[in-house]
PAVEXMI-677585 format. One record per atom (N, C-alpha, C): residue in one letter; atom name; x, y, z. Coordinates in Angstrom, 3 decimals. Example, Ala and Ser with C-alpha at 12.3 -4.5 7.8 and 13.67 -1.06 7.14 Angstrom:
% residues 2
r; a; c1; c2; c3
A; N; 13.190; -5.690; 7.800 .
A; CA; 12.300; -4.500; 7.800 .
A; C; 13.200; -3.300; 7.800 .
S; N; 12.850; -2.250; 7.080 .
S; CA; 13.670; -1.060; 7.140 .
S; C; 12.900; 0.030; 7.870 .
This chain:
% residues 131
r; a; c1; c2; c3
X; N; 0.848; -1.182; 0.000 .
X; CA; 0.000; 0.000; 0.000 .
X; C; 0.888; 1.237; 0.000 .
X; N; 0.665; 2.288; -0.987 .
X; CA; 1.471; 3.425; -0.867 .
X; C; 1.353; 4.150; 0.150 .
X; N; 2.142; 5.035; 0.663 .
X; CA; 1.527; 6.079; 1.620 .
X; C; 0.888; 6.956; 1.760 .
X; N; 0.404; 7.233; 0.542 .
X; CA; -0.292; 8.622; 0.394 .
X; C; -1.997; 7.993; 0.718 .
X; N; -2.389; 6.618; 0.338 .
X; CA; -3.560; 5.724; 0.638 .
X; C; -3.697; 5.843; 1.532 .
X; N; -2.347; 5.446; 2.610 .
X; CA; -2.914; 5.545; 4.152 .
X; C; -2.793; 6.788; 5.058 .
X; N; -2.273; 7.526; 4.488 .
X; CA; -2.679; 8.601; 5.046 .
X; C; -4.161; 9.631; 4.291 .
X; N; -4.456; 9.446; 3.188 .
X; CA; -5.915; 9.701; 2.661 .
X; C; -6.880; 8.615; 4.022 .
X; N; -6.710; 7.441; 4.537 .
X; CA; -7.519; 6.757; 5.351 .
X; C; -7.418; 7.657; 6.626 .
X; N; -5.862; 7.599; 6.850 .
X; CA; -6.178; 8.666; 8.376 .
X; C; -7.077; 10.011; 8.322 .
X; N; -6.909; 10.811; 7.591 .
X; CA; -7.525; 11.604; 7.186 .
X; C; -8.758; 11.293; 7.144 .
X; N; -9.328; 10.785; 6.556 .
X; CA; -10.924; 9.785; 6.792 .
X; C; -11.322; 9.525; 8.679 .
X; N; -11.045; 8.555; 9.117 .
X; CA; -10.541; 8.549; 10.667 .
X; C; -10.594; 9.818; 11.547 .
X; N; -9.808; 10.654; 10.622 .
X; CA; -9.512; 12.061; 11.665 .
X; C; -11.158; 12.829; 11.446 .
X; N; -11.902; 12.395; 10.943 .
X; CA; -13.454; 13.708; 10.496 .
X; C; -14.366; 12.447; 11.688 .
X; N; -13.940; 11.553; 11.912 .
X; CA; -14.638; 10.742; 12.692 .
X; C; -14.766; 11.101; 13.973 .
X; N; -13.367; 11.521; 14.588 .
X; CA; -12.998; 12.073; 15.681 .
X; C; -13.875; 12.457; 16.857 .
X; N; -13.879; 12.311; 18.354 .
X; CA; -15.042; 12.860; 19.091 .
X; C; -14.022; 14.051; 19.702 .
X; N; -13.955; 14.691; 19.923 .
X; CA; -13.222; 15.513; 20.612 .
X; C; -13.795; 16.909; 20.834 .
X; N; -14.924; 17.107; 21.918 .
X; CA; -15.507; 18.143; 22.543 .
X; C; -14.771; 19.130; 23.285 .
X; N; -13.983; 18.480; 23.543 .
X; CA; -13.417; 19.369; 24.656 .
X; C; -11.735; 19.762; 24.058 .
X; N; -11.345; 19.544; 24.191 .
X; CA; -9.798; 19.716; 23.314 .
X; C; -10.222; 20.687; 21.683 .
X; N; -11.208; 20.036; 20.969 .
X; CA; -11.338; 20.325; 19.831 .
X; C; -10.507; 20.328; 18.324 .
X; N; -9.084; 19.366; 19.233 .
X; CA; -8.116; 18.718; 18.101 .
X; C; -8.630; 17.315; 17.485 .
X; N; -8.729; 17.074; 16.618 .
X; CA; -8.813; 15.504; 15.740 .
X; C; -7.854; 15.373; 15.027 .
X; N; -7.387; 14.021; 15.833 .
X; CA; -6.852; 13.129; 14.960 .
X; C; -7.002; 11.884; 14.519 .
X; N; -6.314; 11.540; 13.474 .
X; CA; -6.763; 10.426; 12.951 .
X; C; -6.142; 9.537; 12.676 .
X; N; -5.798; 8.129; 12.498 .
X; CA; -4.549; 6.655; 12.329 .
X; C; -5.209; 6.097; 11.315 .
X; N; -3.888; 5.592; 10.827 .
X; CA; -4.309; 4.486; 9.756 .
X; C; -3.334; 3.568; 9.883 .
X; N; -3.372; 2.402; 10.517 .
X; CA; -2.595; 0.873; 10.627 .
X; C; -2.232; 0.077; 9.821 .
X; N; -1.633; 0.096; 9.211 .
X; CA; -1.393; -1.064; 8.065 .
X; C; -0.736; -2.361; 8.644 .
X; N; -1.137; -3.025; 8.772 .
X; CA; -0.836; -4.866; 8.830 .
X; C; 0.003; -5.121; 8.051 .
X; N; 0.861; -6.403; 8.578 .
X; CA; 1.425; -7.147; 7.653 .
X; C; 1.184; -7.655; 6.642 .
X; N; -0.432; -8.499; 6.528 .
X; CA; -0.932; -8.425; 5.647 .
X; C; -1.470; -8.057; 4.542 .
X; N; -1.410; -6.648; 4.877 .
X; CA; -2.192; -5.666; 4.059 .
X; C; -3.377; -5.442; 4.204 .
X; N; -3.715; -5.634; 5.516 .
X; CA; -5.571; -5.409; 5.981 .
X; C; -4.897; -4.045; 6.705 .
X; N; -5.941; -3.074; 7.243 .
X; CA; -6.036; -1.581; 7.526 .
X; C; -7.065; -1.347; 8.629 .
X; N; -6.711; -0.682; 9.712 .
X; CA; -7.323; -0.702; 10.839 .
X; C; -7.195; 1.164; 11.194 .
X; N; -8.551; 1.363; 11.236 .
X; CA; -8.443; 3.223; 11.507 .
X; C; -8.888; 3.332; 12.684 .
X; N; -8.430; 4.944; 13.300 .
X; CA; -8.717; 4.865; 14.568 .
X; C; -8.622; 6.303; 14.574 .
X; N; -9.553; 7.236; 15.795 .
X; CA; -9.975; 8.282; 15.785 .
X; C; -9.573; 8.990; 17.418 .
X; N; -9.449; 10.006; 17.530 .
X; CA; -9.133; 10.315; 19.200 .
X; C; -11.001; 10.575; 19.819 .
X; N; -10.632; 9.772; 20.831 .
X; CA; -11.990; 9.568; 21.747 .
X; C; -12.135; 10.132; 22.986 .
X; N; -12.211; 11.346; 22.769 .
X; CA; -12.278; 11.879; 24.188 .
X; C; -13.404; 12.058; 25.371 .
X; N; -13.325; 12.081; 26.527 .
X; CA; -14.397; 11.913; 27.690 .
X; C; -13.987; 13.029; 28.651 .
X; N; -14.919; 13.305; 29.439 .
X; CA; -15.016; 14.548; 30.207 .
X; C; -14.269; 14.184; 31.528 .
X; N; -13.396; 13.053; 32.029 .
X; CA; -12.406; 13.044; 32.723 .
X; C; -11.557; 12.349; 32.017 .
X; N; -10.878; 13.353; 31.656 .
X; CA; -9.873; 13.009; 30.767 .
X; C; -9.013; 12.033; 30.866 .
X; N; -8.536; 11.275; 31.579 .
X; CA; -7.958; 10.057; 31.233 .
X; C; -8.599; 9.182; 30.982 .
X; N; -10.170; 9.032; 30.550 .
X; CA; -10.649; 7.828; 30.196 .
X; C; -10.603; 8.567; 28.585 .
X; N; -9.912; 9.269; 28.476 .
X; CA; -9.874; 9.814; 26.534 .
X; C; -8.642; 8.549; 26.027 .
X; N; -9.013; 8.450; 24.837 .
X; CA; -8.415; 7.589; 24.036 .
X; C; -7.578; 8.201; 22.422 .
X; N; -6.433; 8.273; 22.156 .
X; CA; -5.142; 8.709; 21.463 .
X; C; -5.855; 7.825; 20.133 .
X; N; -5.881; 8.107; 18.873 .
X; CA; -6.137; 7.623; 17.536 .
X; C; -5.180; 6.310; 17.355 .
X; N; -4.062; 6.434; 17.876 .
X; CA; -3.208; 5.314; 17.859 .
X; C; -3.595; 4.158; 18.091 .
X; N; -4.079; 4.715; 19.375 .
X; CA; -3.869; 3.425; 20.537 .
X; C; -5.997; 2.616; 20.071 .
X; N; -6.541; 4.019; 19.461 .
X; CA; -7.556; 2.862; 19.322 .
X; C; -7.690; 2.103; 17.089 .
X; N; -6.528; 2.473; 16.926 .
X; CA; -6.260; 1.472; 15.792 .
X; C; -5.269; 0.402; 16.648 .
X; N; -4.472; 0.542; 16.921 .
X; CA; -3.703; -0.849; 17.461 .
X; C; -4.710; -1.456; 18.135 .
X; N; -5.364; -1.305; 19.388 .
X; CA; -5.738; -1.823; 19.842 .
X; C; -7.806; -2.823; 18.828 .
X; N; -7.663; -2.134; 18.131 .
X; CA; -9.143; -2.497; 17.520 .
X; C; -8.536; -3.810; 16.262 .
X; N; -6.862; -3.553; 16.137 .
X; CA; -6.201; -4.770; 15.319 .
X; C; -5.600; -6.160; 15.820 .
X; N; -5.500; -5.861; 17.148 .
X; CA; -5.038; -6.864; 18.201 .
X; C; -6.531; -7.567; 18.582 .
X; N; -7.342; -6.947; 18.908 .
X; CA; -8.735; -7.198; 19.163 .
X; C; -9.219; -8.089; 17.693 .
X; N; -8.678; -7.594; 16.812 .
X; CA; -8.947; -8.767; 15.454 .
X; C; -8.388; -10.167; 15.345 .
X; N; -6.778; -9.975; 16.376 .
X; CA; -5.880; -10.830; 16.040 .
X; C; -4.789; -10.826; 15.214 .
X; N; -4.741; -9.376; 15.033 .
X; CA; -3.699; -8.838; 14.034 .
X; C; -2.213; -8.608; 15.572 .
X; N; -1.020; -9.198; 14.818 .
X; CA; 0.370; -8.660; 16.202 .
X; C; 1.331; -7.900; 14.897 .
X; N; 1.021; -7.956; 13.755 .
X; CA; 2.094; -8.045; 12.781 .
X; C; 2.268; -6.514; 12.052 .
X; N; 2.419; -5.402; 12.078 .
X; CA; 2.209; -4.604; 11.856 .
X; C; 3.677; -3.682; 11.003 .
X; N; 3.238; -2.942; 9.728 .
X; CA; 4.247; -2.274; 8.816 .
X; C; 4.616; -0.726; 9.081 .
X; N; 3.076; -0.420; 9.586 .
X; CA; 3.345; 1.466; 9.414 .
X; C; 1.954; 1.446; 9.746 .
X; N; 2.126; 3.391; 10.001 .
X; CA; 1.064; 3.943; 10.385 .
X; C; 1.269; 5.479; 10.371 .
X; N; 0.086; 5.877; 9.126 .
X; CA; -0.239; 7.450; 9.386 .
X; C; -0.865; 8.199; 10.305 .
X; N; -0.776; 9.200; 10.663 .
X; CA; -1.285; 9.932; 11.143 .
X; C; -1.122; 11.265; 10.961 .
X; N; -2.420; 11.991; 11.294 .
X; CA; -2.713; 13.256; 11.183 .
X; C; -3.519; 14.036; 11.962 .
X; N; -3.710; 15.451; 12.119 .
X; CA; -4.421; 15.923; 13.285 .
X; C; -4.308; 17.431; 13.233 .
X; N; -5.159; 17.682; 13.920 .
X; CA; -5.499; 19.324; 13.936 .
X; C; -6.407; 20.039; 14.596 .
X; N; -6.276; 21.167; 14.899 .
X; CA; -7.748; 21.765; 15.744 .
X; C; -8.688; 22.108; 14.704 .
X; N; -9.950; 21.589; 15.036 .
X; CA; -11.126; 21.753; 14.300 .
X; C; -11.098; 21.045; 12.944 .
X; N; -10.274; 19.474; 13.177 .
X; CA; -10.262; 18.706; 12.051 .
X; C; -9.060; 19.052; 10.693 .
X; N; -8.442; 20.511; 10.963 .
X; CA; -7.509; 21.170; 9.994 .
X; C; -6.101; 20.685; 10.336 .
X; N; -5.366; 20.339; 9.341 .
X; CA; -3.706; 19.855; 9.400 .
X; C; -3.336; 21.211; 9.396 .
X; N; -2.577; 21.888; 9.999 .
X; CA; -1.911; 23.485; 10.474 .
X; C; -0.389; 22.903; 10.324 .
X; N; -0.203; 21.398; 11.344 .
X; CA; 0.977; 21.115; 11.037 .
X; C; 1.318; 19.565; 11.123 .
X; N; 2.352; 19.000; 11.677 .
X; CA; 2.872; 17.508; 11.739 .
X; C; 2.216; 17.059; 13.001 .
X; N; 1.578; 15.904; 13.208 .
X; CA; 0.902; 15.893; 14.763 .
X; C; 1.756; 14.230; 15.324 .
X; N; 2.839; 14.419; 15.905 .
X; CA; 3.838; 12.864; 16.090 .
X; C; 2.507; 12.637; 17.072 .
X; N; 2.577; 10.581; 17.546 .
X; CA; 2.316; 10.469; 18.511 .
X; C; 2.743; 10.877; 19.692 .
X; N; 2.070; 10.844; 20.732 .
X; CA; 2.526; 11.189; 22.168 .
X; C; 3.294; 9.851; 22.669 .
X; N; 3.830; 10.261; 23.637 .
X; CA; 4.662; 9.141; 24.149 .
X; C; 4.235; 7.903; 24.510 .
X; N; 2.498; 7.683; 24.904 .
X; CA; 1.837; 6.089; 25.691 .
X; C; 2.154; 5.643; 24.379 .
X; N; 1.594; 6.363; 23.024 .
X; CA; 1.078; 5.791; 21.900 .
X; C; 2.481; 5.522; 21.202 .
X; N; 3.734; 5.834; 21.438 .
X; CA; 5.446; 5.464; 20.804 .
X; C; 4.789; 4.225; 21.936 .
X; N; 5.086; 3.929; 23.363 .
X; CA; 4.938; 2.885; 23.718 .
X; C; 4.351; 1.977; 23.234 .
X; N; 2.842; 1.952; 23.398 .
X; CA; 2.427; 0.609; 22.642 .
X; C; 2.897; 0.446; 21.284 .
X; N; 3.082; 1.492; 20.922 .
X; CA; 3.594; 0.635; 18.867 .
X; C; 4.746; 0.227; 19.604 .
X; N; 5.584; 0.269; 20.474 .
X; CA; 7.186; -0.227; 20.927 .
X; C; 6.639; -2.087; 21.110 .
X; N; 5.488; -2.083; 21.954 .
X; CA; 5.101; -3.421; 22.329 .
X; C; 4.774; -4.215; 21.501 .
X; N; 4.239; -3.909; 19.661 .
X; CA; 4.178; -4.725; 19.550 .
X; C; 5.085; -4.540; 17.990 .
X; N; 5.972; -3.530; 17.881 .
X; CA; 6.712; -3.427; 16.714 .
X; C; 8.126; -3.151; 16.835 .
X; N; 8.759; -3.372; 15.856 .
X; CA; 10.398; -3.632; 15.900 .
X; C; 10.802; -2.080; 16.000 .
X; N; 11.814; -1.809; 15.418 .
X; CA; 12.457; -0.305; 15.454 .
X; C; 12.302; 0.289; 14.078 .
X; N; 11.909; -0.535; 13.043 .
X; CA; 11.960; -0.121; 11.660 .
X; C; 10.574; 0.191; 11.225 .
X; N; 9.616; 0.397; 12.246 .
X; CA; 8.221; 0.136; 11.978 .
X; C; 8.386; 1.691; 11.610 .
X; N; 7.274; 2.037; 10.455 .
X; CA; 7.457; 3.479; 9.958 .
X; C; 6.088; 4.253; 10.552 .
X; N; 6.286; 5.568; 10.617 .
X; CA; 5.386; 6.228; 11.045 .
X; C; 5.238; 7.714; 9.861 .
X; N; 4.063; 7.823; 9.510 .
X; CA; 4.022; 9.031; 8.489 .
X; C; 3.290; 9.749; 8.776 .
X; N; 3.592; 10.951; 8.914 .
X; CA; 2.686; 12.074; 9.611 .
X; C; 2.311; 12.951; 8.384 .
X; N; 1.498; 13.344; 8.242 .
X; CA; 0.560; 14.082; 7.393 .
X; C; 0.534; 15.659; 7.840 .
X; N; 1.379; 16.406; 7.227 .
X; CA; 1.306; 18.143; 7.292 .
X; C; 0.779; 18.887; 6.593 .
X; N; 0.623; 19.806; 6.424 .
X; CA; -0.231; 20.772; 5.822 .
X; C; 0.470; 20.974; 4.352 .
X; N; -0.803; 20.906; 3.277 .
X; CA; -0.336; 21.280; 1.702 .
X; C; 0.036; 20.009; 1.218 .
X; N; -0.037; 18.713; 1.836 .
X; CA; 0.002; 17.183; 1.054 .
X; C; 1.771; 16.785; 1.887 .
X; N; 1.934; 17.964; 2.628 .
X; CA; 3.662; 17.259; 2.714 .
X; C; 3.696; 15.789; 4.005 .
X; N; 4.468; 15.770; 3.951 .
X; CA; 4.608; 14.271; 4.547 .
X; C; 5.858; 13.902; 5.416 .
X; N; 6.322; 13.562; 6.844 .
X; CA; 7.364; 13.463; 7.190 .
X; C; 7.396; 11.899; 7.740 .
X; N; 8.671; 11.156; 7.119 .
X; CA; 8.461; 9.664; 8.151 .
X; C; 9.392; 9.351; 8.982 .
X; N; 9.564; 8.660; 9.767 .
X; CA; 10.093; 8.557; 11.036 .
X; C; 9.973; 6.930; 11.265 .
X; N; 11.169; 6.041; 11.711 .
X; CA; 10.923; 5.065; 12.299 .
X; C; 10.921; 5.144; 14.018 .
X; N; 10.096; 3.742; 13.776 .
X; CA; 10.067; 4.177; 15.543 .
X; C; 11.272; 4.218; 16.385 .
X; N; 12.304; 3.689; 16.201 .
X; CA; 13.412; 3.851; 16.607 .
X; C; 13.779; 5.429; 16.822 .
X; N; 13.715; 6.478; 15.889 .
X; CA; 14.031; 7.435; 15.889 .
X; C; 13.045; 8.237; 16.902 .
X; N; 11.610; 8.021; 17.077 .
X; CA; 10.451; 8.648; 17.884 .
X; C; 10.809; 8.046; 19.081 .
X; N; 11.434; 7.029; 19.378 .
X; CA; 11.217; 6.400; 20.864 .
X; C; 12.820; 5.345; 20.884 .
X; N; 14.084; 6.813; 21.307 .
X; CA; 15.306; 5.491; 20.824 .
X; C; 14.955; 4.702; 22.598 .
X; N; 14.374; 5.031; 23.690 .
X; CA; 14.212; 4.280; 24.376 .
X; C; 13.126; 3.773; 25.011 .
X; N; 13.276; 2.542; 24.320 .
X; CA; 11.484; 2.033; 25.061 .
X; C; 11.783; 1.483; 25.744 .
X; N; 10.231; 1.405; 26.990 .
X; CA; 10.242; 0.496; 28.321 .
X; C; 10.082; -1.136; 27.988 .
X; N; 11.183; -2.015; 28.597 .
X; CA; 10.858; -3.326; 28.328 .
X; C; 10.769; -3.679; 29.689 .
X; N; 10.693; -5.395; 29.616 .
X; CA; 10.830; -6.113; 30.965 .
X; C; 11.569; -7.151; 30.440 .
């Protein structure tokens, strides 16, 4: 799958978005090993730590399939649904992609005017938590 597909999906994902209170959306697009695609939207709630990161609810809605195998993932984001600029994950969401992906796993962020920056996870997170 090219990248410009999966980030056109995040983008899709990101208009899904609940976010009342913040009023940023963002949006994921998961690509599998396989080539199956898992989107995910930021879910936010009025005590905020039960809010949920676009990341974490595509990984987690692909694991929930039975998917562990994973290539890349776009993302994008903005206040009031608009890309202004590059939106990286936050740090839980470098974690879980750490849990279930290598260091070469790619990440493509979606900026304003079609531009595009990628990043392996290695470079977003040179230290992840293990046991």
């Amino acid at each position: 799958m090219e990248r410009e597909e999966l980030i056109a999906m995040a983008m899709d994902a990101m208009a899904r978005a609940y976010a009342p209170y913040s009023g940023f959306h963002v949006g994921a697009a998961l690509l599998c090993a396989d080539g199956s695609v898992y989107t995910g939207c930021n879910i936010e709630n009025a005590s905020y730590g039960a809010t949920n990161c676009a990341e974490r609810t595509a990984f987690f809605t692909a694991v929930a399939q039975g998917h562990r195998d994973f290539t890349a993932i776009a993302i994008c984001g903005g206040p009031g649904g608009k890309i202004r600029d590059f939106c990286p994950p936050c740090g839980i969401c470098r974690q879980v992609m750490a849990e279930f992906c290598d260091g070469t796993f790619q990440i493509h962020l979606a900026g304003p005017n079609g531009t595009c920056e990628t990043y392996t996870l290695s470079q977003l997170l040179p230290g992840k938590f293990t046991l």
